[in-house]
C-alpha positions in Angstrom: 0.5 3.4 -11.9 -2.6 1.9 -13.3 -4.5 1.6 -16.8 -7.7 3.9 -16.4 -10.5 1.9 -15.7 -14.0 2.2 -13.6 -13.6 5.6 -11.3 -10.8 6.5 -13.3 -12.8 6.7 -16.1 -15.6 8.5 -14.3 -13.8 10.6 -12.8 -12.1 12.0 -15.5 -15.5 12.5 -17.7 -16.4 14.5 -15.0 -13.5 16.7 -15.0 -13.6 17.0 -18.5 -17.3 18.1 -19.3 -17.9 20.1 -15.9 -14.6 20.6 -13.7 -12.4 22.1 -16.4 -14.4 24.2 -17.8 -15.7 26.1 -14.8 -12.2 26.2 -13.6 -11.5 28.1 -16.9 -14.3 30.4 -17.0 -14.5 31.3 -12.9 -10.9 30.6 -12.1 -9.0 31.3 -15.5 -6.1 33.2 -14.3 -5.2 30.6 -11.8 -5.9 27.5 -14.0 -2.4 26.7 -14.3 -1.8 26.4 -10.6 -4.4 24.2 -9.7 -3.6 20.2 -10.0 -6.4 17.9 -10.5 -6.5 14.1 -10.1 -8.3 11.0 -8.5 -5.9 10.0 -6.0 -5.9 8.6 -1.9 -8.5 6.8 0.3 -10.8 4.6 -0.7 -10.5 1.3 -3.8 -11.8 3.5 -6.3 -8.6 5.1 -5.9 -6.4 2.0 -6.9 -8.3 1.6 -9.5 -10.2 -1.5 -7.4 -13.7 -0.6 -7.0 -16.3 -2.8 -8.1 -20.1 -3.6 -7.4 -19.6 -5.2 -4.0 -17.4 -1.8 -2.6 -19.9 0.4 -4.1 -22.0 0.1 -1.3 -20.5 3.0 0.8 -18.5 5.9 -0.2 -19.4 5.9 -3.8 -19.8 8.4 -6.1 -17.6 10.4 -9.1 -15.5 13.5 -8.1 -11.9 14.5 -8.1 -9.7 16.1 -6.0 -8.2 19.7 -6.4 -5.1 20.3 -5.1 -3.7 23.7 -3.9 -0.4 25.4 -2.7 -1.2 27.0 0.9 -1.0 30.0 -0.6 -3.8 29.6 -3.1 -5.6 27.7 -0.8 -5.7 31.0 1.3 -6.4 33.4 -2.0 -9.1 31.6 -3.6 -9.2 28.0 -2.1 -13.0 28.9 -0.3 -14.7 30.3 -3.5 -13.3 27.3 -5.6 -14.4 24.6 -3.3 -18.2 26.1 -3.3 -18.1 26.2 -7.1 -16.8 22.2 -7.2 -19.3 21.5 -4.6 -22.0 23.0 -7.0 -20.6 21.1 -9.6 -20.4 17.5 -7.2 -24.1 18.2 -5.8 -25.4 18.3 -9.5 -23.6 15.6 -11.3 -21.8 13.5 -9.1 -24.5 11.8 -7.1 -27.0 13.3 -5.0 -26.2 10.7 -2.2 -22.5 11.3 -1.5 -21.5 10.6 2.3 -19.9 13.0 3.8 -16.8 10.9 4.2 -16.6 10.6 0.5 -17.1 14.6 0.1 -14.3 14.6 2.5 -12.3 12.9 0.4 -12.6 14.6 -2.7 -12.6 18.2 -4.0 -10.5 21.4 -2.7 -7.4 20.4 -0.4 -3.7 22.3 -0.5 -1.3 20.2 -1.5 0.1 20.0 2.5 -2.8 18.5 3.6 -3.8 15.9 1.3 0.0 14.5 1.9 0.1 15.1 5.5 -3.3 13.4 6.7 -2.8 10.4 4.6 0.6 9.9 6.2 0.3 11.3 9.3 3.1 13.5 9.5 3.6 17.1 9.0 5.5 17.2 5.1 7.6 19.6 3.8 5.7 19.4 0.0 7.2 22.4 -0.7 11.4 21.1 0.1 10.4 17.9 -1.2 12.2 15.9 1.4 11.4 13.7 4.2 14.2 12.8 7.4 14.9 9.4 7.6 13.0 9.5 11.2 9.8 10.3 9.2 10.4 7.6 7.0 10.7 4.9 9.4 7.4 6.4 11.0 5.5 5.5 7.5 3.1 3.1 7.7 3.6 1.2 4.3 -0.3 1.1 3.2 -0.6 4.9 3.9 2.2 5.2 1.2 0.5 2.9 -1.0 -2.4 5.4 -0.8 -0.5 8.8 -1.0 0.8 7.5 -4.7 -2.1 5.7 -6.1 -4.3 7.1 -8.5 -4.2 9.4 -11.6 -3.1 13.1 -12.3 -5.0 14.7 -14.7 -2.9 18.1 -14.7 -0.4 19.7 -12.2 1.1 22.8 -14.5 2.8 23.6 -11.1 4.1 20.4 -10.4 4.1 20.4 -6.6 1.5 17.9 -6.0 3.5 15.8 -8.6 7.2 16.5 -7.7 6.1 14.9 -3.4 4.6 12.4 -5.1 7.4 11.4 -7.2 9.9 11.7 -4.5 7.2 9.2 -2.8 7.1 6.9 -5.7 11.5 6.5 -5.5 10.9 4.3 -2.6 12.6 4.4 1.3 16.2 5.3 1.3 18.6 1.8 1.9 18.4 2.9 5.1 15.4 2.7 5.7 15.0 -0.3 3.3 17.2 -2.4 5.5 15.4 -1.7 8.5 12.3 -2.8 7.2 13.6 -5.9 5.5 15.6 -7.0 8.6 12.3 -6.3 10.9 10.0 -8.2 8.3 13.0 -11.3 8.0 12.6 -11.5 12.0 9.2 -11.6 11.7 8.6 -14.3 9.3 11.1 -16.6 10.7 10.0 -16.3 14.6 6.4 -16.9 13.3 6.7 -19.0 10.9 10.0 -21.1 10.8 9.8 -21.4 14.8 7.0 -20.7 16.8 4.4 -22.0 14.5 6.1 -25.9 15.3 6.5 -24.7 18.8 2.9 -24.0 19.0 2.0 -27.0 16.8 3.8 -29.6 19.6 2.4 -27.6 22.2 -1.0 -28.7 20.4 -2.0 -24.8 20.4 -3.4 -24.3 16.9 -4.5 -20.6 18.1 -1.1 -19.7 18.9 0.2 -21.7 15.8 -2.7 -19.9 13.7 -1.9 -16.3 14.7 2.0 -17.6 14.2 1.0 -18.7 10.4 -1.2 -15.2 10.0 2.0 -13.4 11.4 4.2 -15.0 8.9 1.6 -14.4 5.9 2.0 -11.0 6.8 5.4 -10.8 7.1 6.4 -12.6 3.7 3.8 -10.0 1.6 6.0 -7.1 3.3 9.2 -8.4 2.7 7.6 -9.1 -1.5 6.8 -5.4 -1.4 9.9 -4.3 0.2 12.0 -6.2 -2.4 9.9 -4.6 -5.6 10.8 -1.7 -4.0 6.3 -1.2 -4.5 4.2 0.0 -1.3 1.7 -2.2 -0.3 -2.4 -1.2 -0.3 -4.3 -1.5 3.0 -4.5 -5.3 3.9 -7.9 -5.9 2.0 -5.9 -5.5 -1.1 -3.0 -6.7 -0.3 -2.7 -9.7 -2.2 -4.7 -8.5 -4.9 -1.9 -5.8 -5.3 1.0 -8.9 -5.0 -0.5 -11.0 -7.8 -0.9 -8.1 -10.1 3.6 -7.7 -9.5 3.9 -11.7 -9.2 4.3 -12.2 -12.9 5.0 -16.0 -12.9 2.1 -16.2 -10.1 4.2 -19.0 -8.3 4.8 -16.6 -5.1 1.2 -15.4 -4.8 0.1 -19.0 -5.6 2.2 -20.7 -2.2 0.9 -17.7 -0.2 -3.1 -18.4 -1.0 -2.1 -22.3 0.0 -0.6 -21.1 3.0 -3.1 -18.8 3.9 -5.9 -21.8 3.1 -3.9 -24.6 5.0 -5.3 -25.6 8.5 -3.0 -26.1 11.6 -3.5 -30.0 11.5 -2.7 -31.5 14.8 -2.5 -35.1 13.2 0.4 -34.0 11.7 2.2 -33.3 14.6 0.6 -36.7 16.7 3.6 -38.5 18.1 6.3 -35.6 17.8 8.2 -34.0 20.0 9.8 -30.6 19.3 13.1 -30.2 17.9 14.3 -27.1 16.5 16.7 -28.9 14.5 14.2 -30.9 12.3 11.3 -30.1 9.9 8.2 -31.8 9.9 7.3 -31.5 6.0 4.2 -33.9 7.1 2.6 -30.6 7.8 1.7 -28.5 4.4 1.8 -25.5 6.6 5.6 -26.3 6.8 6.7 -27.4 3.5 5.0 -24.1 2.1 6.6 -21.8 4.7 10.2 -23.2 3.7 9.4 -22.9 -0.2 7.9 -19.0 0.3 11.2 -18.7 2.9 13.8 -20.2 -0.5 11.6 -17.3 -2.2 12.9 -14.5 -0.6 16.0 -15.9 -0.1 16.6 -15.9 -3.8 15.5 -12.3 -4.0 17.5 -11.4 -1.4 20.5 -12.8 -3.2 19.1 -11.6 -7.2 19.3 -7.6 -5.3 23.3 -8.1 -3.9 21.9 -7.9 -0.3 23.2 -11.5 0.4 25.3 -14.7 -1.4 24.1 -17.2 0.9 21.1 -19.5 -0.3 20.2 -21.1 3.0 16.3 -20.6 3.6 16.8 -19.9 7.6 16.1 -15.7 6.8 16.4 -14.8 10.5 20.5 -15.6 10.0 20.0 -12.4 7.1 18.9 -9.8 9.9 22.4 -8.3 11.0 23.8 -8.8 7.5 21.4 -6.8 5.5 20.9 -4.2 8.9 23.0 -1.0 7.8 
């Protein structure tokens, strides 16, 4: 999902020179079952960690993942020996958040606490009730990372079933609650709140909206997005031409002006492109319209996207 770099790196020096071999010499008739990989909270895990985030939660380790069976069997004696292992050569300052994060888990787990469901690793599967209860970032972070080996393959065969994206279901529901969303904030309230000369109600409005159109990007790649802190970092990397990322840093950087809005009354039935705010929000809006219509979900061009909620609804 992304090119080694940084922790990656790190992380898998560290399992080559220490990890691998001490699984082969103490653990050597359960090597094969044992997957092994960088992968869940924290930036080093989408490959994002850099001087400033090194200041907490730092440090070079991997994570072992177990079937609940072998977690049973020999899951306690192998998560002493990696701790030996992480005391010695992984920093002698890890927090215990980050020792939390890494080393022995069963595949259940790791999966489960990250979502914060109970999964069915083992069937593979998730019912579309579970998938609607997904929170989009804690995706992001169940599938991000590196595997370094998974003989087994169930750590690998969730993950992949992750990586497929929601069912068009579930798709639709999303999309049709993130189209409401960016046209209430957005494409109405925020000129609502703007006449109204409320520039904290039109500023949450236009932070709403931001939001909203970075989910609906996501949704349409058919890519979950990281925790809000990346975020955009995450949508410039998949916004080849840059043109979509670019309109949502000037929207995200435009003031709610009320000099732009001196003299005029509301009417829902007319633009004021005066207002930067609203010339970018119906350029971003003609950009997800056209994506809409490039992915069959609908033929009609017109920038309004609350008219596309019942439409693309299943």
């Amino acid at each position: 999902m992304f090119e080694e770099a940084g922790a990656f790196e790190n992380s898998r020096r560290f399992y080559e020179k220490y990890v691998a071999p001490m699984i082969h010499e103490r653990f050597g008739k359960y090597e094969n079952r044992i997957a092994v990989g960088l992968a869940g909270e924290g930036s080093d895990c989408f490959g994002y960690d850099d001087f400033i985030s090194r200041d907490h939660d730092f440090g070079t380790g991997v994570c072992l993942w177990l079937a609940d069976t072998d977690m049973q069997c020999f899951g306690a004696e192998l998560s002493a020996a990696y701790s030996e292992l992480a005391d010695l050569h992984g920093g002698k300052k890890l927090s215990v958040r980050l020792s939390e994060r890494r080393g022995v888990m069963s595949i259940h787990d790791f999966y489960s606490n990250i979502l914060c469901i109970d999964c069915d690793t083992k069937g593979c599967t998730l019912t579309t009730g579970k998938w609607m209860a997904l929170d989009h970032s804690c995706l992001a972070t169940a599938v991000n990372g590196v595997v370094f080996r998974d003989d087994l393959g169930e750590f690998t065969a969730f993950r992949n079933m992750l990586l497929k994206h929601y069912p068009d279901d579930v798709l639709r529901y999303r999309l049709a609650d993130e189209l409401h969303g960016f046209s209430s904030a957005l494409q109405v309230n925020y000129a609502r709140s703007m006449c109204r000369k409320d520039t904290v109600a039109a500023a949450l409005a236009k932070d709403k909206g931001i939001r909203a159109a970075m989910e609906l990007f996501f949704l349409l790649k058919k890519t979950y997005p990281p925790y809000y802190k990346w975020t955009f970092r995450r949508l410039s990397e998949l916004d080849k031409d840059g043109s979509f990322a670019e309109k949502i840093k000037r929207l995200s950087e435009a003031g709610c002006s009320l000099s732009k809005w001196e003299n005029r009354p509301y009417d829902p039935n007319s633009f004021n492109f005066d207002d930067p705010v609203v010339v970018l929000t119906e350029q971003i809006a003609a950009d997800i319209n056209r994506m809409l219509r490039e992915r069959g979900l609908t033929k009609c061009a017109d920038p309004y996207l609350e008219r596309y909620v019942n439409e693309i609804l299943p």
